[in-house]
C-alpha positions as CSV (number, residue, x, y, z in Angstrom):
1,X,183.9,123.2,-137.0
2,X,183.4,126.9,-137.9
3,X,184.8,129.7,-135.9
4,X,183.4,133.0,-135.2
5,X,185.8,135.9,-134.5
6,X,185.6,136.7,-130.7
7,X,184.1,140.0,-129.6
8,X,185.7,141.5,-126.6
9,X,184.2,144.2,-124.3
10,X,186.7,147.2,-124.6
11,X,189.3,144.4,-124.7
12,X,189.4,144.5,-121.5
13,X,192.4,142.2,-120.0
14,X,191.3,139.0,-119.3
15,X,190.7,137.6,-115.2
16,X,192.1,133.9,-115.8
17,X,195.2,133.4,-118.1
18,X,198.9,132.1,-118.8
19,X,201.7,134.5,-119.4
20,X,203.0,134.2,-122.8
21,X,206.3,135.0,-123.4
22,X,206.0,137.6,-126.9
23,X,209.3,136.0,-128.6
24,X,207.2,132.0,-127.8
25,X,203.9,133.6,-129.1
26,X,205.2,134.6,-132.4
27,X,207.3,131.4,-133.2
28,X,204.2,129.8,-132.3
29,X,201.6,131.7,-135.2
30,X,204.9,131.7,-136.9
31,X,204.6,127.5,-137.3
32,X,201.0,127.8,-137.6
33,X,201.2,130.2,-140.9
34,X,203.8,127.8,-142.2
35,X,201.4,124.7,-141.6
36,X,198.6,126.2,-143.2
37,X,200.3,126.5,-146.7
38,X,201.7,130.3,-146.0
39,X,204.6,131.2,-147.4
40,X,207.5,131.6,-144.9
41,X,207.3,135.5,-145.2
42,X,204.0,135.6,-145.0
43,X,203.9,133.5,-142.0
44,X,206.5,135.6,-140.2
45,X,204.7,139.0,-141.2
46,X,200.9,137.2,-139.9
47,X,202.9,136.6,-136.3
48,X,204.4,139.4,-135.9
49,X,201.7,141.5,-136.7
50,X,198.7,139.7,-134.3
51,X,201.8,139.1,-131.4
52,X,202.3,142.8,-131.8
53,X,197.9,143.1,-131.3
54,X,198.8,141.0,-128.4
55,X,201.0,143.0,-126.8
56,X,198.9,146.1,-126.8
57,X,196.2,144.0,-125.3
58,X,194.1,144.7,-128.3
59,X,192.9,140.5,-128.2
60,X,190.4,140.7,-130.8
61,X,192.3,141.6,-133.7
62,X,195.4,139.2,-132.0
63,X,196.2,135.3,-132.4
64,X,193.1,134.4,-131.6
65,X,191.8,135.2,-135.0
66,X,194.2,132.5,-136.2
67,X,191.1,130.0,-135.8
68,X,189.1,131.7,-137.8
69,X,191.7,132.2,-140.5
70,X,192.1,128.7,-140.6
71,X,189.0,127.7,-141.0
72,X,188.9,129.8,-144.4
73,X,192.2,128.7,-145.7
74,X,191.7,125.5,-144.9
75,X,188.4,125.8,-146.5
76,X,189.2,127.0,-149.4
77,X,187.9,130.7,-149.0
78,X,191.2,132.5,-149.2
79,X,194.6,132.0,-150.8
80,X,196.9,130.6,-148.4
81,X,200.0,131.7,-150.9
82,X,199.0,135.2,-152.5
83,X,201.0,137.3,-154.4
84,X,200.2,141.2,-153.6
85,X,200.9,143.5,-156.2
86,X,200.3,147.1,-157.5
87,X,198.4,146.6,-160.0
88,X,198.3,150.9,-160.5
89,X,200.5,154.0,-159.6
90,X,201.0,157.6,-159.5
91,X,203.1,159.7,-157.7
92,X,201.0,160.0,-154.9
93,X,198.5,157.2,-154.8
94,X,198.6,152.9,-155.7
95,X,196.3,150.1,-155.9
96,X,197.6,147.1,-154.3
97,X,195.6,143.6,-155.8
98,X,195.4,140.9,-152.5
99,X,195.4,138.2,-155.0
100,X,192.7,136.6,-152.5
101,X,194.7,136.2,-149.6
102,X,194.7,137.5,-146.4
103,X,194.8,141.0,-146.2
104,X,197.4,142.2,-143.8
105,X,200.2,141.5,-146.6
106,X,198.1,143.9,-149.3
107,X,197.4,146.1,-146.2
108,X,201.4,146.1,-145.0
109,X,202.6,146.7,-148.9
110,X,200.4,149.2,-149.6
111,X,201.5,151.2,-146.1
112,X,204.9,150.9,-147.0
113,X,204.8,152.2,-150.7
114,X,202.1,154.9,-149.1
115,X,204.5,156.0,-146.9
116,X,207.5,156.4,-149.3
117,X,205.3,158.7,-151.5
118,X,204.3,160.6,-148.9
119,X,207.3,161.4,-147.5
120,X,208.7,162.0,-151.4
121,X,205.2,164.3,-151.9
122,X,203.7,165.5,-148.9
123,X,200.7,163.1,-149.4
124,X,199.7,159.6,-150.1
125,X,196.6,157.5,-150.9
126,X,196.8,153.8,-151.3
127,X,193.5,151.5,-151.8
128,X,193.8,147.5,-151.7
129,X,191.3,145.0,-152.9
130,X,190.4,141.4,-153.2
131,X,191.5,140.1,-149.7
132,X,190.0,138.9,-146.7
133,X,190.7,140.5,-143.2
134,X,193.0,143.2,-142.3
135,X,192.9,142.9,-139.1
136,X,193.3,146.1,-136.9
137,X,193.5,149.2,-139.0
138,X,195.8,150.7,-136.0
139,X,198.7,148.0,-137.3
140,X,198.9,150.6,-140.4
141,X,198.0,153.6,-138.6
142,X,201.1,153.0,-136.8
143,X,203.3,152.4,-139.0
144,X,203.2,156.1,-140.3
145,X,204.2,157.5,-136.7
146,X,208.1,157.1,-137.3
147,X,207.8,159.1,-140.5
148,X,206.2,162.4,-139.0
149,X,202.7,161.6,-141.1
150,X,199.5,162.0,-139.9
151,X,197.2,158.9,-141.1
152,X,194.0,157.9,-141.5
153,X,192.7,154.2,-142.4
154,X,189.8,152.6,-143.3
155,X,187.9,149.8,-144.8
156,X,185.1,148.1,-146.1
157,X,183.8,144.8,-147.4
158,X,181.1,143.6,-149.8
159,X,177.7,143.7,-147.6
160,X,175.2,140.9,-146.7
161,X,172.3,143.4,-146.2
162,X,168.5,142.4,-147.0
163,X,165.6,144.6,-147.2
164,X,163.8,145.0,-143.1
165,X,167.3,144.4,-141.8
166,X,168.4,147.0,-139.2
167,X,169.8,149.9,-140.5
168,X,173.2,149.8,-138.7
169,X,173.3,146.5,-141.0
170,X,174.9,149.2,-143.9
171,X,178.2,149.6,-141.3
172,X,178.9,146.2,-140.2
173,X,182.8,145.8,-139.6
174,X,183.8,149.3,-140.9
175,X,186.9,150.0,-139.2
176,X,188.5,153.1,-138.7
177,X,191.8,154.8,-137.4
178,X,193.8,158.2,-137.1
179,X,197.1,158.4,-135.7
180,X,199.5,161.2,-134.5
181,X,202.6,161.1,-133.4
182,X,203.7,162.8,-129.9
183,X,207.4,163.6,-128.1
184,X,207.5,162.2,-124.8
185,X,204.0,160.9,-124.6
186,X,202.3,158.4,-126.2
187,X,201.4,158.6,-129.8
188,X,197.8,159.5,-130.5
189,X,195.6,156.2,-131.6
190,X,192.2,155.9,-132.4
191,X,191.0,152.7,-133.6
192,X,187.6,151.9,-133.4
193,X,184.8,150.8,-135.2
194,X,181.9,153.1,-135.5
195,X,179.0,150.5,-135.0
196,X,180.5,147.8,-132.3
197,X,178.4,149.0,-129.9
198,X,174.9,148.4,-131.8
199,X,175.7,145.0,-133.1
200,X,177.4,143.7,-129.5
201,X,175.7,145.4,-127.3
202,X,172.7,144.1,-125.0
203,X,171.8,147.9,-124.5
204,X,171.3,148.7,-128.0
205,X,167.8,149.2,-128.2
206,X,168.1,151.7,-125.1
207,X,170.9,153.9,-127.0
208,X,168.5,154.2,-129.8
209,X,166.1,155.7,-127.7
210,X,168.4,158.1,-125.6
211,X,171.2,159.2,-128.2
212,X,169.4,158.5,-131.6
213,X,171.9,161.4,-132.7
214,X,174.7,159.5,-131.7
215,X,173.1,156.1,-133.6
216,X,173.2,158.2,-137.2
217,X,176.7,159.4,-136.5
218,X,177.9,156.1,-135.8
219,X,176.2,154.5,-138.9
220,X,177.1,157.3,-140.8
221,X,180.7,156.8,-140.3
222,X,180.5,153.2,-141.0
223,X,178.7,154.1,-144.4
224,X,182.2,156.6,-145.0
225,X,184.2,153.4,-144.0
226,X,182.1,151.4,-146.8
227,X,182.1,154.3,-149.2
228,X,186.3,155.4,-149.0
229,X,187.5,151.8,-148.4
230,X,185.4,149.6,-149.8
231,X,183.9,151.0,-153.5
232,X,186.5,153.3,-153.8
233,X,188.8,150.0,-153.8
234,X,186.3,148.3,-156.3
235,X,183.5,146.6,-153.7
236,X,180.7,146.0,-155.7
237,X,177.5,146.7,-154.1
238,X,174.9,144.9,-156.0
239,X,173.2,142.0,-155.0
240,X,173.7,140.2,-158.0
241,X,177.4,140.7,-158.6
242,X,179.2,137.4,-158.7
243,X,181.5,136.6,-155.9
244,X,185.4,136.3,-156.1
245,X,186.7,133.2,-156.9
246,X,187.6,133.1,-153.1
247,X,184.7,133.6,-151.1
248,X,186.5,135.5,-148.2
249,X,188.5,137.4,-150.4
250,X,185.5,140.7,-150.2
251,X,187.4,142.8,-148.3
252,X,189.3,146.0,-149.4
253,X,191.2,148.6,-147.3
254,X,192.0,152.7,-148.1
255,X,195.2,154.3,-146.4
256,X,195.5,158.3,-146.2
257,X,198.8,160.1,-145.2
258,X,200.2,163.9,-145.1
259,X,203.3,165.0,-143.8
260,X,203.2,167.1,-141.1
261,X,205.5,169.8,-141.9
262,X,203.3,170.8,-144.8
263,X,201.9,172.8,-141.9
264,X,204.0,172.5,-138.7
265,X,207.5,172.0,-138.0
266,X,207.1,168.3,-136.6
267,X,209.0,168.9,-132.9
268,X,206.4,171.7,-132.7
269,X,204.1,169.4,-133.6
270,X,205.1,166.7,-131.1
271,X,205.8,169.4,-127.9
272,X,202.0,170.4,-128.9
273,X,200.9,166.8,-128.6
274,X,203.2,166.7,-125.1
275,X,201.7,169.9,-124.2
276,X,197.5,168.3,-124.6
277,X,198.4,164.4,-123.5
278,X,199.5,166.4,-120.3
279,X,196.6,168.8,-120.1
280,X,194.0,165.6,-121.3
281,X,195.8,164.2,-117.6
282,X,194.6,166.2,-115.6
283,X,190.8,166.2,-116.4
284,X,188.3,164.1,-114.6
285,X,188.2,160.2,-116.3
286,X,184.9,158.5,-117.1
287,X,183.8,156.9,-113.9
288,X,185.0,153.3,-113.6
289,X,188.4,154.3,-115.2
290,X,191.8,155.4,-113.2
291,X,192.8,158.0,-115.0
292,X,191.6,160.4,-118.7
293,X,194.4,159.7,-121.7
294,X,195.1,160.1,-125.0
295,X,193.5,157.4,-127.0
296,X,196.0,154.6,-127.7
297,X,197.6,155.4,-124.2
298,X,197.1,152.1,-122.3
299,X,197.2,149.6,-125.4
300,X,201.0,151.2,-124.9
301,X,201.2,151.0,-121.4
302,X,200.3,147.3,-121.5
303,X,202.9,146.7,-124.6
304,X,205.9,147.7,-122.4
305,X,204.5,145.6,-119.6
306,X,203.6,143.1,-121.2
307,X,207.1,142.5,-123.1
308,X,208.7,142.0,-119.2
309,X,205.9,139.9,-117.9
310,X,204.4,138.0,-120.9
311,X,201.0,138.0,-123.3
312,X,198.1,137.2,-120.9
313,X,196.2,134.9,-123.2
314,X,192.7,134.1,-121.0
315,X,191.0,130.9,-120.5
316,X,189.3,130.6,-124.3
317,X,192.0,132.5,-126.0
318,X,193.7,129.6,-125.3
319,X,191.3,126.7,-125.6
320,X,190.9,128.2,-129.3
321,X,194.6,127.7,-130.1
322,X,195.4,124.5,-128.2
323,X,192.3,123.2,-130.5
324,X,193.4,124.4,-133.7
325,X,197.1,123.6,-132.5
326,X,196.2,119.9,-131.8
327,X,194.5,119.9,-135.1
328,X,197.9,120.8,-136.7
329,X,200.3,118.7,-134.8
330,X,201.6,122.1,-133.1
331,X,202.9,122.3,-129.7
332,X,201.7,125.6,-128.0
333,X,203.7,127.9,-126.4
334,X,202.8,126.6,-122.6
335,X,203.3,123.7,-123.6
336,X,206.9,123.5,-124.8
337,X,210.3,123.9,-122.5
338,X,212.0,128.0,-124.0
């Protein structure tokens, strides 16, 4: 059986579930990395990655896409044992080879040697290629905040497009996120992908009509996210270009950092964030919603409440791993004494 990634309205927290303990979670994806032929430090980095997705309530890009990875290791689409490397370097910028493997391990290298640079140079570029998924580009985003860099990543894959297909066909996936760190508030976090809404959406045909301005600028940031992350990283484009050796393995990934105090001192910087998280505050939220935020502001707020109460994982969340658990003679997390 094939799965399809879920899609998740706003990743909105689910109505039915079981409380997950974080530290059960992870072992859990932990044993499941190791059973599909990951390497142990793979493994570990896969749970603690999609636990941490978890946590911030951000379900779609969390260990529910464990099924789906399955199905293409165990199919033979991706390497489950790849070997990342840099295949090319300067001072400020790398290419990191996926060696047709998942891609949060090329994704996680290529952060961490982005960051070093940057912080040695002011600014960083990093590309990765031949991979599958990334998961969520905010994982990386992230990891820049304790560094005082601002950071911008994106990403793009080889396209399945034919001629009469709709337009917003040229964006599909293309994600996208900037990051900023703050003081005492949350950091800023905007991850998103420019064209969810016109592939998910039952309203699309009504946006097209109301906000057709909006509809280019969507599809034009998902052609960026194709242009910066995926041919920059050596996507080829043509229809007749042979595919990797490793059919899932079309994905590639760009990662852009500066350091702050090229500009700012970075507590100004920070007090300044403070300063509009508090003024953002008090302005009128969108109706249906308790309060107006910084992006990335409640996928934090759920983190540190979810690491006292637990992971809700909802009804088929966890139908999908109790199915792919049974398949490989895992005991879930429920279902196992602490």
């Amino acid at each position: 059986m094939t799965h399809t990634p879920p899609v998740y309205k706003l990743n909105l927290p689910p109505e039915r579930y079981v409380s997950v303990p974080a530290e059960r979670l992870q072992r859990f994806v932990h044993e499941i990395g190791l059973a599909l032929g990951l390497p142990d430090a793979h493994a570990a980095r896969l749970a603690e990655l999609l636990t941490a997705n978890d946590l911030r309530g951000v379900h779609s890009h969390g260990t529910r896409m464990l099924a789906s990875y399955a199905d293409e290791i165990r199919g033979g689409r991706l390497n489950p044992a790849p070997n990342p490397c840099v295949t090319r370097e300067t001072p400020v910028s790398l290419v990191v080879d996926g060696d047709s493997g998942l891609g949060y391990f090329a994704a996680h290298l290529a952060t961490e040697r982005a960051i070093e640079k940057a912080r040695e140079s002011g600014v960083a570029v990093a590309v990765t290629r031949n991979h599958g998924h990334i998961g969520a580009a905010g994982i990386y985003a992230r990891m820049t905040l304790p560094h005082d860099l601002l950071c911008f990543v994106t990403g793009g894959a080889r396209l399945e497009m034919q001629p009469g297909m709709p337009v917003y066909s040229s964006a599909v996936g293309s994600p996208m996120c900037f990051s900023a760190p703050a003081g005492d508030a949350d950091p800023l976090i905007v991850d998103f992908s420019p064209v969810y809404d016109l592939r998910s959406s039952p309203h699309r045909k009504q946006l097209e009509d109301w906000i057709p301005g909006t509809i280019f600028r969507c599809i034009g940031l998902g052609n960026i996210a194709q242009a910066w992350g995926g041919i920059l990283a050596g996507v080829p484009q043509e229809r007749a270009a042979p595919p990797p050796r490793f059919p899932s393995a079309h994905q590639a990934a760009a990662f852009m950092m500066f350091r702050i105090d090229l500009f700012l001192d970075p507590v100004e910087f920070r007090r300044q964030m403070d300063t509009l998280a508090e003024r953002i505050a008090e302005l009128a939220p969108l109706p249906g919603f308790p309060n107006a935020q910084f992006a990335g502001a409640p996928e934090a707020e759920r983190a540190r409440r979810y690491a006292v109460s637990g992971v809700p994982v909802g009804d088929e969340h966890r139908r999908d791993l109790e199915s792919l658990a049974d398949a490989l003679g895992i005991d879930t997390p429920w279902n196992r004494e602490a």
